[in-house]
C-alpha positions, 0 to 999 in steps of 0.5 A, a space after each residue: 858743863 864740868 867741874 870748874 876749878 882755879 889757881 888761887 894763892 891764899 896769903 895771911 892777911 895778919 903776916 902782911 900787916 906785921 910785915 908792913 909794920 916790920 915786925 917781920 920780913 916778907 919772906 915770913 908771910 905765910 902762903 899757900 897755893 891751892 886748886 879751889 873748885 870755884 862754886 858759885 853757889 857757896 857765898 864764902 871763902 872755904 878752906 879747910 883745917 890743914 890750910 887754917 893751921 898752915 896759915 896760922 888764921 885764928 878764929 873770928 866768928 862761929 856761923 851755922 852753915 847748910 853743907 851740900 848734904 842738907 845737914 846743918 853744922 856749927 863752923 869756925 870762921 877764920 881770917 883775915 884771909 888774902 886771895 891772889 888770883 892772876 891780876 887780882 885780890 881780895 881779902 875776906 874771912 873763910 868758912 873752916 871746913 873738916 881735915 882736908 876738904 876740898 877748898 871752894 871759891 864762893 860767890 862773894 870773893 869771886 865778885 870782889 876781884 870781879 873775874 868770870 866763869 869760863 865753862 868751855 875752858 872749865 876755868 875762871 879769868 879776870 873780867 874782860 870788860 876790865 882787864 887791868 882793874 876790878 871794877 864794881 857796882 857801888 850803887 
């Protein structure tokens, strides 16, 4: 199996919630359309610093996080952050990795808009159990 990578749009949560409130238009909003490489051993969101400043997501929290390398290194948190990916949505914070890395869809996220690896086509899509709607496990 290759590498699998998706089509996301990653939206300023904060924006949409000033838009809502109409401190700001809907043209305003700050998005960024990215090709992220779906790693379902990462558990977050992770983005890296162009993406952070482009979408202006301040920072929230600092955690400890292992990198593929085995190195342990200090990270920023940012967020709120709203992933939009064919009919579905999520909102979470994400992991700020250096300059320009790569953009990796995580675990956690790729749950919560309940949509499924596609090795053969090396891509990911919405659930076909629950094609027009996330469905999750609340128990």
């Amino acid at each position: 199996m290759g590498l699998i990578y998706a089509d996301l749009e990653l939206v300023s949560a904060e924006d949409v919630a000033l838009a809502r409130k109409g401190y700001i238009t809907k043209e305003q909003i700050k998005k960024e359309n990215v090709t992220a490489l779906v790693d379902s051993g990462a558990y977050m969101m992770c983005i890296n610093e162009h993406i952070q400043n482009q979408l202006d997501l301040p920072v929230v929290d600092t955690m400890e996080a292992d990198l593929a390398d085995g190195t342990l290194q200090t990270m920023n948190v940012v967020g709120p952050l709203i992933i939009n990916f064919k009919n579905r949505t999520t909102s979470c914070n994400a992991v700020v990795l250096p300059g320009e890395s790569e953009v990796l869809l995580g675990a956690i996220p790729m749950e919560d808009m309940d949509v499924v690896l596609v090795p053969k086509l090396q891509t990911i899509d919405v659930n076909p159990k629950s094609k027009y709607m996330a469905k999750k496990k609340i128990k």
